[in-house]
N, C-alpha and C positions, 0 to 999 in steps of 0.2 A: 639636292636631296629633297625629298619629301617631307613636312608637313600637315597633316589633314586637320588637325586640332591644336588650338594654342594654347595649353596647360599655361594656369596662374602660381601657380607653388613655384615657393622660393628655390634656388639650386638646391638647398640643403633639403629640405621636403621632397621632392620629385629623385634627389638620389636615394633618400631611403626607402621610397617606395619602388625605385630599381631594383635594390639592393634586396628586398623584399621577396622579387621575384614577380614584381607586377609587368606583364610584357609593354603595355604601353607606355609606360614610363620608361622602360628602359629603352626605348624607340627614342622617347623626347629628350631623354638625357642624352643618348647621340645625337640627337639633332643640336643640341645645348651647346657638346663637345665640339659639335661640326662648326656653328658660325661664332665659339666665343661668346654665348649669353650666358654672364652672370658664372661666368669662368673663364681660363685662358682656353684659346683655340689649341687641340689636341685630335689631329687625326684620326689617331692611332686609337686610342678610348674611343671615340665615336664608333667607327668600325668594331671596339670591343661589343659596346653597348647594343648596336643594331643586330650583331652577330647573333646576342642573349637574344634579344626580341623576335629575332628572326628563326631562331629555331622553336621557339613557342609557336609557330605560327602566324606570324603580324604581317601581312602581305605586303604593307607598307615597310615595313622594316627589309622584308626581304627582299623587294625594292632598293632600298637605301644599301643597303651591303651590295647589293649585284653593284651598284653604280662605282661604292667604295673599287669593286675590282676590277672594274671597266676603265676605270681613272688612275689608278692606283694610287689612293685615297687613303693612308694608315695603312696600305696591307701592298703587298707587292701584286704589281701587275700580273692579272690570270681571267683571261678571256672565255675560260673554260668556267673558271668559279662563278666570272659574271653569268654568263647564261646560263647554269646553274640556278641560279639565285633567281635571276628575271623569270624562270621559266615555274616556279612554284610559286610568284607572284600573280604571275598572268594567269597560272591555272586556278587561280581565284580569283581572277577578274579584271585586278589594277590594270588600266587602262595605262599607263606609263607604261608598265611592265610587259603587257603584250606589245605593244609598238618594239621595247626595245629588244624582246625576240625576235619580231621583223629584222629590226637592223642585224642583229646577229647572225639571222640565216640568209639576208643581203650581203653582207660584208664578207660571210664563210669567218667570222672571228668565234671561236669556244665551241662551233660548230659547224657540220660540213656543206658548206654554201648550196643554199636551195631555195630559190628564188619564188616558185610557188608556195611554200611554206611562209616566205616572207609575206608576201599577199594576204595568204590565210589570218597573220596577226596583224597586221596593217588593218586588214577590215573587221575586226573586233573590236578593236580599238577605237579604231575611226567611227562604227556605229554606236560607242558609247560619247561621240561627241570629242574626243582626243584632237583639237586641232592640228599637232605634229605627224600626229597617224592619218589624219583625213589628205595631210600637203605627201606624205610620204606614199599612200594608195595612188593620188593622182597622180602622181608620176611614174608609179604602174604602170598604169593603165595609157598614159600621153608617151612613153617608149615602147610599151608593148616588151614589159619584164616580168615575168613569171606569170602573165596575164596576156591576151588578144588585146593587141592595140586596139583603143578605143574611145576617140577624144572626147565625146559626149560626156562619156563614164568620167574622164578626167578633169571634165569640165565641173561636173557635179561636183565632185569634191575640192573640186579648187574655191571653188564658191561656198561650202561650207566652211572649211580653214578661213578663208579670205577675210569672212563675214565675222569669225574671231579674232581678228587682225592679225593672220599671220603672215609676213610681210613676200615673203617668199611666194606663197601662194597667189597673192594680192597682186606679186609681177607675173605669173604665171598666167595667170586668167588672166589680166594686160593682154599680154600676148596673143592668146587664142582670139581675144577679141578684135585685134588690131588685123589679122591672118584668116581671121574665119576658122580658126579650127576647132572642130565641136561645137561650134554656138554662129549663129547670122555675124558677119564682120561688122562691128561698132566702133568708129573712131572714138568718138563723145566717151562711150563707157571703157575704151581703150585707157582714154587721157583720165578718167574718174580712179581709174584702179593703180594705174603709173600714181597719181599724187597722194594717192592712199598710202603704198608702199614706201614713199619717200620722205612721207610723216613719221611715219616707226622705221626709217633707217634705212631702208632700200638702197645701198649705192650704185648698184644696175640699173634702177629704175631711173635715175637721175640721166643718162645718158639718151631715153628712151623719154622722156619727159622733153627734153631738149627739142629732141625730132619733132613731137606733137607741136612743139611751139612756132618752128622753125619751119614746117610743111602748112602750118595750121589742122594740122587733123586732132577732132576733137573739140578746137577749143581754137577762136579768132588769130589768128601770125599774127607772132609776137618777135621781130628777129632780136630786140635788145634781151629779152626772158631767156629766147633759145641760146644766146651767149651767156647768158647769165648761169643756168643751168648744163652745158657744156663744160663751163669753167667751172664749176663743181665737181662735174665727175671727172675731169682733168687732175683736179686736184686730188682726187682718190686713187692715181694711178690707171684710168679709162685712156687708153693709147687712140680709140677712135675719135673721143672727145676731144682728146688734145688735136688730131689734125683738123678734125669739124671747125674747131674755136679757130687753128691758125686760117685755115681758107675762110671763116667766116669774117674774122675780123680783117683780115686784107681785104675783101672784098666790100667791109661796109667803111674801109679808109679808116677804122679805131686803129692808135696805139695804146697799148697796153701797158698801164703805168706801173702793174702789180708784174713784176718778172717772177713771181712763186711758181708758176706753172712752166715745165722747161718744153719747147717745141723740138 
């Protein structure tokens, strides 16, 4: 859920100015309900609250409720209500809420799947800087969904998410760069964007981190790193990792003293 502002009033204070009828407040007091501040955690009033907010018109509220019914969050699941909801958000702007019209007419979930329309709020979003809408356009554009394949085009936006660390995008542009798709093939900035992505969590990119180490592209052979990082993403369940590691370490004569990774 969304908060844009972090109201200081005590619960008691910021419920009576709900209760009031002031719509941002009654936004904050769902958000209050949602994570348990300075009350017990309650669903269900949260989705009350955001409901009140949201029919004033608080774009963010209307936001927070479409998500309440995308999740089924205090309210029964209804993918109709959610894009509902996201869709009088976005048409006021919230950058969250048009992305997640994208998804809705990607998915065909509350509405009847149209893949050009996804595009359409992908790149709304994304031009207001929406890192999740700038990673969810480039993949548009890098399959050629709702959109002319276009890896340049995919490129571009990979590189803006990326540059807000979104981790995803960070292995994506990896790639292109490792392949040459859309951009001159760069090993170096191949292995730059793999260890980016594996500092915010990437567990893809650790099997592809390995390769760099292990071929030296990018970045000096390292064959003990490339085990090192194999056995990583082995450990994550990477079934290529796990055979890399076993031919790797038979071949460099290691026994493996750690049996946590099954061959």
């Amino acid at each position: 859920m969304k908060e844009k502002t972090k109201d200081k009033l005590s619960f008691a204070e910021l419920k009576l100015k709900a209760e009031q009828g002031n719509a941002k407040s009654q936004n904050a007091l769902g958000v209050r309900y949602k994570y348990g501040r300075g009350v017990r955690k309650n669903l269900k009033k949260a989705a009350e609250w955001y409901t009140k907010a949201a029919e004033q018109g608080v774009a963010v509220a209307q936001f927070n409720i479409g998500a309440c019914y995308w999740k089924g969050e205090g309210v029964r699941r209804n993918y109709t209500k959610a894009f509902e909801w996201y869709m009088k958000a976005a048409e006021q702007g919230d950058s969250w809420a048009q992305n997640d019209v994208g998804v809705c007419y990607a998915d065909g979930k509350g509405v009847k799947k149209d893949l050009q329309k996804a595009v359409e709020w992908y790149s709304l979003a994304a031009k207001q800087g929406y890192k999740t809408a700038q990673h969810n356009l480039a993949v548009c554009y890098k399959n050629g969904e709702g959109v002319e394949k276009d890896y340049k085009e995919a490129v571009k936006w990979y590189k803006k998410a990326a540059r807000q660390g979104e981790p995803w995008s960070q292995h994506n542009l990896a790639i292109c760069y490792e392949y040459g798709e859309g951009v001159r093939k760069n090993y170096k900035k191949a292995f730059e964007w793999y260890s980016k992505a594996v500092e915010l969590g990437s567990e893809l990119s650790q099997y592809h981190l390995a390769v760099c180490y292990e071929k030296g592209q990018g970045v000096e052979k390292d064959i003990g790193k490339a085990i090192e990082w194999y056995k990583r993403a082995a450990q994550q369940g990477d079934e290529m990792a796990k055979r890399r590691l076993e031919e790797l370490t038979r071949k460099q004569g290691i026994i493996e003293e750690d049996d946590s990774v099954p061959f």
